[in-house]
N, C-alpha and C positions, 0 to 999 in steps of 0.2 A: 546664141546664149545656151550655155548648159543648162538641163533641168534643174541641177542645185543651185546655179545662180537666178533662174528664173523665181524659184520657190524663194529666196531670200528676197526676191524684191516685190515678188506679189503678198507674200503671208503678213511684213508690216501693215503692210496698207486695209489689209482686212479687220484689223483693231482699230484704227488711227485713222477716223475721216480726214485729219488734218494733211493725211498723207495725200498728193493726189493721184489717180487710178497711174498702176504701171503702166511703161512705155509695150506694146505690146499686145493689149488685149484690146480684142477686136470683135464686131460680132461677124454673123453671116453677110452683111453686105461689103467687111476691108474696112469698114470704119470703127473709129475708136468707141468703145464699147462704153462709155464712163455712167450712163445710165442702168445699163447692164450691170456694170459690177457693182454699182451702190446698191443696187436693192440686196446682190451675194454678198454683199460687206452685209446689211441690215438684218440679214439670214442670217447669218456667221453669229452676230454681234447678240441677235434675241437667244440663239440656241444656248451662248455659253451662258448668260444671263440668268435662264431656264436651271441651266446644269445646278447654277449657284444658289439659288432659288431651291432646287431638290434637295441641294449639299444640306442647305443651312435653313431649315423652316424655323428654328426656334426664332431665329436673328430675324427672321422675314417676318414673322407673327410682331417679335417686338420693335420691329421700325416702321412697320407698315411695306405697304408693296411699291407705292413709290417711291418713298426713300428709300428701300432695299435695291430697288432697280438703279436707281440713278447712284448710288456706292458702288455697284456693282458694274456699270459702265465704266467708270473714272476707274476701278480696278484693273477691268480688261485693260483699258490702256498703258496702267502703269504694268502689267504683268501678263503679257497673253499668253495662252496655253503652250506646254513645251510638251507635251503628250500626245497623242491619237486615241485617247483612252479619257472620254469626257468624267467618270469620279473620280480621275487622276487632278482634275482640275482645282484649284481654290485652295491646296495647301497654306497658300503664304494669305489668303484671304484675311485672315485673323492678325496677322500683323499690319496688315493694310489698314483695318478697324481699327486698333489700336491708337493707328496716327491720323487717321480721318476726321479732317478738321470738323466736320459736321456732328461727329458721333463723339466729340467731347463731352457731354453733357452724362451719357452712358457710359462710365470707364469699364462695370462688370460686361460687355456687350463682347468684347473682343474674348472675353474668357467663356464664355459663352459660345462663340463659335471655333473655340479651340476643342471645346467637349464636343460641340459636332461635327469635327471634322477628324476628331479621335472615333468617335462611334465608326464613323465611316471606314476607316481605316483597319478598323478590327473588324468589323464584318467582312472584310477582302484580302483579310489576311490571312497565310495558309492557315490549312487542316492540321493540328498536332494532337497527340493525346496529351491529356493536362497529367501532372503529377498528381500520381496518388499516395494519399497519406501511410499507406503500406511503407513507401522508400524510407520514411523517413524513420519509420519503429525497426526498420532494419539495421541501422546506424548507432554504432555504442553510445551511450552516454556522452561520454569524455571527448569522442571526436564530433560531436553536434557543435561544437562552435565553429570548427575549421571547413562545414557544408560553403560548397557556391553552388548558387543556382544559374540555371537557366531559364530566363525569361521565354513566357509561350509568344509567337510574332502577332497574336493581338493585341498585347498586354501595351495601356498607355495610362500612365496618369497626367491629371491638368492641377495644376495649383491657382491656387487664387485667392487675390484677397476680398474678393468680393463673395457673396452667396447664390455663386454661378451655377452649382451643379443646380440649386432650387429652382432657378430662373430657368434653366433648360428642361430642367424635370415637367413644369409647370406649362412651360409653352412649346412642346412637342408637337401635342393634339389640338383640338380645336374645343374642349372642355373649355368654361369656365376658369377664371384665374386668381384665386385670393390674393389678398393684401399677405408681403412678406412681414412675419410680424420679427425677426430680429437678421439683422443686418453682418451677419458675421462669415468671417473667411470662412472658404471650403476647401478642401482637395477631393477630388474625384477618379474615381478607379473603373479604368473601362476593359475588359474582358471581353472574351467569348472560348468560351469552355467546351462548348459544344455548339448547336447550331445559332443558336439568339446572342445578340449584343449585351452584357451586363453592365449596368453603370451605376458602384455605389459609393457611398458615401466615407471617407477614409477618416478615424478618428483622430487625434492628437497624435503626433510623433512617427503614426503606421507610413504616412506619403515619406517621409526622408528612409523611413526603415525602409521600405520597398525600394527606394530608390538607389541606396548604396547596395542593393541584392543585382538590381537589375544590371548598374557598374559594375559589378564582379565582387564584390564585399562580400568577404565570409559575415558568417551568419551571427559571430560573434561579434566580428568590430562594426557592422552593419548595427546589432541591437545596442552596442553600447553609443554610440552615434545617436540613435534615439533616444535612450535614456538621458542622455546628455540635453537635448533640447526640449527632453518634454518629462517630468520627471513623473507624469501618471502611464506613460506609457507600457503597454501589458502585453509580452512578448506572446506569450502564449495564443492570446487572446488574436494577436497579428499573426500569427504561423497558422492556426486554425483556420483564419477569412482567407488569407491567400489561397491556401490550400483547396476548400470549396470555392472561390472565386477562379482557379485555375490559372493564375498569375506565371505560374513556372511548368515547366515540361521536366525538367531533368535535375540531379543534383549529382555534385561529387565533390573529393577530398580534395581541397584548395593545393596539398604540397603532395599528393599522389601522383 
C-alpha cells in the first residue's frame, strides 16, 4: 500500500468510531492493534474538540461545555480537518450551528461564531500597513468618487439579524453577563490595524457601504448603494471609521 493510500484509509477512521480500525495497523506483538488505535482516534478526537473550544469561547460560554463538546463531536464527523494547522480548523463550524438540530432554539449562536472565527482570522492574517488618511487629501476633489480600495487581509465583516456582535462582546470573558435589553440586528467590523484584533460595531448602511469597497466598487457607486438602503447614511462619517479602523491598505483610480 502506498503512503497516500494508506493515509486515506487511516485518517477516516480517526473521526468516525463508526469506521472500524484499518486493515493494517498492528501493534508490537503482529496483532491487530484495535485497542491501540481507539484510544489514538480518542486523542485525535479530544484535541480537535479542544482546538474548537479555543476557536469559539463565546459559543462554549453560551451553550455550556457539554453541549459545546458533544456539537463539536457530531461536527468533527460531518467535517474533519483538511489542514495540519489546528486554527486552521472550524471555518465551516458556524454553518454547522446554523443547521444543528439541537441549537435551533439559539438562531443568533451561529452568528456569533461567525464573529469568532472572523476574530481569529484577522489576528493570522498577514502584516500590511493600513491606509493613511494622507492618500486620500492627496486625490482631487472630482476624482474621489472614481477611488477603489483595497481591502487590508484582516479586514471581515459579519452581518446579522440578531444582536451578535453584543452577545460575543458580552461572553468573551468570564465577567458577569447583563440582561440584553433591545433585540435588534447588528453588523460587525473585524480589523486589525496594527497588533490587536478590532471588532466594532457598524452603523446603518456603513456594512453594505464597506462591502461594495471591498468588491471593487468605486467609492461613488459603493456610497450611493448605501444611500439607497439606508437614507441616514453619513459618508463622511463611514470613510473617517474605516480609515481609523484600518479596513483598506491602498487606493487608486478605478479607469487609471
Amino acid at each position: 500500500m502506498t503512503p497516500l493510500a494508506y493515509a486515506e484509509t487511516f485518517a477516516p477512521a480517526l473521526t468516525n468510531p463508526d469506521i472500524e480500525t484499518p486493515v493494517g495497523i498492528t501493534g508490537p506483538n503482529g496483532k491487530q492493534a484495535i485497542k491501540r488505535f481507539n484510544v489514538y482516534r480518542n486523542n485525535v478526537t479530544v484535541s480537535l474538540i479542544n482546538a474548537l473550544a479555543g476557536i469559539f469561547p463565546a459559543v462554549r460560554r453560551l451553550t455550556g461545555d457539554e453541549f459545546f463538546r458533544a456539537m463539536a463531536r457530531f461536527h468533527l464527523r460531518a467535517a474533519p480537518p483538511t489542514s495540519p494547522l489546528l486554527f486552521e480548523y472550524g471555518h465551516d463550524f458556524p454553518d454547522f450551528i446554523a443547521q444543528y438540530e439541537y441549537a435551533q432554539s439559539v438562531p443568533w449562536l451561529a452568528d456569533v461564531a461567525r464573529i469568532e472565527r472572523a476574530w481569529l482570522d484577522a489576528y493570522h492574517a498577514a502584516d500590511v500597513a493600513a491606509l493613511a488618511a494622507e492618500a486620500l487629501a492627496s486625490v482631487p476633489p472630482e476624482r474621489l468618487a472614481d477611488l477603489v480600495f483595497e481591502p487590508h487581509p484582516a479586514t471581515r465583516i459579519v452581518c446579522s439579524e440578531y444582536p451578535a456582535l453584543t452577545i460575543f462582546a458580552a461572553n468573551r470573558n468570564g465577567d458577569p453577563v447583563d440582561p440584553i435589553e433591545t433585540f435588534e440586528p447588528e453588523n460587525a467590523l473585524i480589523t486589525r490595524p496594527g497588533m490587536d484584533v478590532m471588532v466594532r460595531h457598524l452603523p446603518d448602511g456603513s456594512a453594505l457601504f464597506l462591502l461594495q469597497l471591498i468588491a471593487g466598487e468605486p467609492l461613488g457607486v459603493a456610497a450611493a448603494k448605501a444611500v439607497d438602503a439606508c437614507a441616514s447614511f453619513d459618508i463622511s462619517t463611514s470613510v473617517a471609521g474605516m480609515i481609523e479602523a484600518g479596513v483598506f491598505t491602498s487606493i487608486n483610480l478605478g479607469d487609471a
